[in-house]
C-alpha positions in Angstrom: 102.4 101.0 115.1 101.1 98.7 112.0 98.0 97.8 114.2 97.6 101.2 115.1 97.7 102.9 111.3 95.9 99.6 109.8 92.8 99.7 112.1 92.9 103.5 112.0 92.9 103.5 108.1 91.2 100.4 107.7 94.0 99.0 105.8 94.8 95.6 104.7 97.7 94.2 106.3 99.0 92.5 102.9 98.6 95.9 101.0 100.3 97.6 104.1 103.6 95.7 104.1 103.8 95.3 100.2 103.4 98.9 99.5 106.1 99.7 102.0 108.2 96.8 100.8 107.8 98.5 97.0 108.8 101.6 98.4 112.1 100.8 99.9 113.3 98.6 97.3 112.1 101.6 94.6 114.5 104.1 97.0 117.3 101.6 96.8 116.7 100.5 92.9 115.8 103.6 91.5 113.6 102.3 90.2 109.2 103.9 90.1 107.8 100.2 89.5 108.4 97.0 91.8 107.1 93.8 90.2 106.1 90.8 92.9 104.4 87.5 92.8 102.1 87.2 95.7 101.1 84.2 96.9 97.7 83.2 97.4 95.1 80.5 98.2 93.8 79.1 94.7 90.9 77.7 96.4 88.0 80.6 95.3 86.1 78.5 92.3 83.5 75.5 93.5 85.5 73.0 91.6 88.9 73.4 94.1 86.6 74.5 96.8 86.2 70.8 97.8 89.4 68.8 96.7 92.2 68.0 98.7 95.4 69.2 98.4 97.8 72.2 98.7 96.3 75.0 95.7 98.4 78.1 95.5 98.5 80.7 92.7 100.8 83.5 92.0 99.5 86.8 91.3 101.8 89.3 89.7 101.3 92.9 91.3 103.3 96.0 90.0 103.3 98.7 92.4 104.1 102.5 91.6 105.7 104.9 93.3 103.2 108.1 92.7 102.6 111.3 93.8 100.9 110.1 96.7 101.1 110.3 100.6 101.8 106.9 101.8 98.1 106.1 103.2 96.5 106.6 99.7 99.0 104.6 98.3 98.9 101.6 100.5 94.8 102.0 100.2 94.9 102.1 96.3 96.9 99.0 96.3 94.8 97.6 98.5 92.0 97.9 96.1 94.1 96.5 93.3 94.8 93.1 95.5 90.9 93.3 95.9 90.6 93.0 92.5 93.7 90.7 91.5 91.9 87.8 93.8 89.1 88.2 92.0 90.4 86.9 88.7 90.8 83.4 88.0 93.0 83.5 85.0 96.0 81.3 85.6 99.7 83.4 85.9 100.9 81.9 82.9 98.1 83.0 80.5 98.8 86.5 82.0 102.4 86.5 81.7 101.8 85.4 78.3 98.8 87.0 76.9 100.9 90.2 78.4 104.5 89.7 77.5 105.5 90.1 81.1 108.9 89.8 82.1 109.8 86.3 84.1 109.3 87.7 87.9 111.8 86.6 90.1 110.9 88.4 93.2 108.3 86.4 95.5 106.1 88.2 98.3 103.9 86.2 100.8 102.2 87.1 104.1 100.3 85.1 106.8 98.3 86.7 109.2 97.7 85.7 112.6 94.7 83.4 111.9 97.0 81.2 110.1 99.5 80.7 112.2 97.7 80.5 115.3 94.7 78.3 114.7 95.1 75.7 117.4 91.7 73.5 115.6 93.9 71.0 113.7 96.8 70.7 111.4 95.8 72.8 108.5 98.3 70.5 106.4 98.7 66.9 107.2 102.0 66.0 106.3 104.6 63.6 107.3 107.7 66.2 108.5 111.1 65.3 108.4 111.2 64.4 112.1 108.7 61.9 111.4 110.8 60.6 108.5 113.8 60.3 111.2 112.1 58.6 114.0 110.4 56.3 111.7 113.5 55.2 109.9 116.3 56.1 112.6 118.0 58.2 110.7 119.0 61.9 111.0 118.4 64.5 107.9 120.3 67.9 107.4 116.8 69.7 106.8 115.2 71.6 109.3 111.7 70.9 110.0 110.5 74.4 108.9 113.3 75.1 106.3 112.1 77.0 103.6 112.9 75.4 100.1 114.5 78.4 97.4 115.1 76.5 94.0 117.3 79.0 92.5 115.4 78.9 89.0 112.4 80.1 90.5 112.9 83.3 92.7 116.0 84.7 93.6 114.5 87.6 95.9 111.5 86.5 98.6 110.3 88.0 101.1 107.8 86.5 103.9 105.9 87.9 106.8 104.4 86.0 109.8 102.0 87.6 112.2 102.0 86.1 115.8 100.3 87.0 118.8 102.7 89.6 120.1 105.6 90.9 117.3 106.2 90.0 113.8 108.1 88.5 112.0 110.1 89.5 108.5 112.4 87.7 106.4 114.0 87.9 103.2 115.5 84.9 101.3 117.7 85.8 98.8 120.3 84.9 96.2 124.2 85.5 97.9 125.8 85.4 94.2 123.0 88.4 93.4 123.2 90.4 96.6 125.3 91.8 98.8 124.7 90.8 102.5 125.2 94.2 103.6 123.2 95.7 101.2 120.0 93.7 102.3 120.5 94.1 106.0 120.2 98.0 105.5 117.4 97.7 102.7 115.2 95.6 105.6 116.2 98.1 108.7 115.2 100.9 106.6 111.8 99.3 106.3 111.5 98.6 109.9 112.3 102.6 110.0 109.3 103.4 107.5 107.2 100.9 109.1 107.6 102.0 113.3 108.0 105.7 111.6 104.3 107.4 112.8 105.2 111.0 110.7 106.4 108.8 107.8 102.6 108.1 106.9 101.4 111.1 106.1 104.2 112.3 103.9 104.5 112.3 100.5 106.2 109.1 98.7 108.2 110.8 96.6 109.9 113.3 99.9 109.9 109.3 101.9 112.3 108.3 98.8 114.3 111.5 98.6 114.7 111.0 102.3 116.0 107.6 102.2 118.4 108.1 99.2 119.6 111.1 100.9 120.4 108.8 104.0 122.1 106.2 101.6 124.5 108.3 99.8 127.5 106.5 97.8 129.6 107.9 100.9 127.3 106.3 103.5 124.7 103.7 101.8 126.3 100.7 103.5 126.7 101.8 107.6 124.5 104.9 108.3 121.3 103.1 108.1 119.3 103.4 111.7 119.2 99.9 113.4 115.9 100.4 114.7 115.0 96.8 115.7 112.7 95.6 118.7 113.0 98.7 120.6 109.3 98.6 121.1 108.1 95.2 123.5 104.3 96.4 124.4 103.0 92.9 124.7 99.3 94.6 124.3 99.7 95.4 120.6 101.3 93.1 117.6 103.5 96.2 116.6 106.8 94.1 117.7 108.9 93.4 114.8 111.9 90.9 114.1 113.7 90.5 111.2 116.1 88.1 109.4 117.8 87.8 106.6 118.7 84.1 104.6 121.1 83.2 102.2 119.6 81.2 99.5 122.6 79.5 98.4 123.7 78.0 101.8 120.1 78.4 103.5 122.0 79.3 106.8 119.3 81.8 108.6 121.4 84.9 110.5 120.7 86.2 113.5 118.2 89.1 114.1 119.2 92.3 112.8 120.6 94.7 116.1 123.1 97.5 116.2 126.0 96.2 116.8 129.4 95.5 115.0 128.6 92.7 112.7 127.8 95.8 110.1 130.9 98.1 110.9 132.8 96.8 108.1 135.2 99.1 106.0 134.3 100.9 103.5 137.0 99.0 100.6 135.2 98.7 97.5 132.1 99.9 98.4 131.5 102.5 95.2 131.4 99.1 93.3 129.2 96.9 95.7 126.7 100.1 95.5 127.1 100.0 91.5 126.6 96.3 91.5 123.8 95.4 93.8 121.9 98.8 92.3 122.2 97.0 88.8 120.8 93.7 90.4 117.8 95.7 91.3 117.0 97.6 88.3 117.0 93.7 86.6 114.7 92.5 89.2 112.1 95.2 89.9 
């Protein structure tokens, strides 16, 4: 489905899965504007074209919820991230020169290019295995372990695209968010995403809809588990998605409909009031 509406619309992929990222998290927060920090290559001037070393700028992105269907709004932002990597002003001059608040919330994607080109190493880098085998000793780290400090972003999401599926995590502050909470917010954007009438509605009804689904009676174990039911190995339209802990960077399993989520419904009125409060602070 995402290669299906992209290359019909000619949609960027970045624009695609931010806007519907926005969206959810605006249904969940209540709130109309999502503030992110996109990462990007910070190799677009002649004097970085050439020098070696790993160049990466944020760009902070606010995204709208408007009266919109959800094509035009994923093409609009697409414009905007057309514009945003054209600038070359430096985040903090921007944050600055425009009293923005300190954006916790991190969103990065790679496309398939980057993670399969097969040419060479695109970073030469000694890996923690390396480290081990060279000094016979055994490290905690994993290889591909994503390092959160907590003073930088406490909400982060990242999406890889392989050859057949996807893949979508979030990595998140436990002390911030309820586990519960963030498994529903990323089935329900599976839902939007594998969702074909879902494009050409109205943001605004796609919102009602999803708040009317989340009730305070229901918000944490009505959500559709939606999750690899689609394995056409012609098309990159399979998804998987996972969910991290910051605090203890332990990665859970893959999200599927089964009885981890059945929990009971003790206290839930406040986890709802809580984790909705987290959100309005960080988007």
């Amino acid at each position: 489905m995402i290669n299906k509406v992209t290359n019909e619309y000619k949609l960027s992929k970045t624009a695609f899965f931010i806007t519907l990222s926005s969206l959810v998290l605006s249904a969940y927060s209540g709130q109309q504007n999502i503030l992110f920090n996109i990462v990007s290559s910070n190799r677009t001037t002649n004097n970085t074209s050439n020098l070696i070393g790993l160049f990466v700028r944020f760009l902070p992105m606010l995204i709208k919820m408007e009266n919109l269907n959800l094509i035009e709004l994923i093409r609009k932002y697409m414009d905007v991230l057309m514009t945003l990597y054209s600038f070359n002003v430096p985040y903090l001059k921007v944050k600055n020169d425009l009293n923005l608040y300190q954006c916790n919330s991190l969103f990065k994607f790679d496309p398939y290019e980057i993670n399969n080109y097969k040419g060479h190493r695109l970073i030469e880098s000694i890996t923690p295995n390396e480290i081990s085998k060279l000094f016979n000793m055994k490290f905690p780290i994993k290889e591909k372990e994503l390092d959160l400090p907590n003073e930088y972003f406490d909400f982060v999401m990242i999406i890889n695209e392989f050859k057949n599926y996807y893949s979508i995590n979030f990595y998140y502050n436990e002390e911030l968010f309820n586990e519960n909470i963030m498994n529903h917010v990323a089935n329900q954007l599976l839902t939007i995403m594998k969702g074909e009438n879902y494009y050409s509605e109205n943001v605004n009804t796609i919102i009602h809809h999803i708040k009317s689904m989340n009730n305070m009676n229901h918000m944490l174990y009505n959500v559709p588990y939606e999750i690899n039911e689609n394995r056409n190995i012609h098309e990159n339209n399979i998804l998987t998605n996972s969910v991290v802990s910051k605090k203890n960077s332990v990665k859970k399993q893959n999200l599927e409909n089964n009885n981890k989520f059945k929990n009971t419904k003790k206290n839930n009125n406040g986890i709802k009031s809580k984790v909705k409060d987290i959100f309005n602070m960080m988007f």
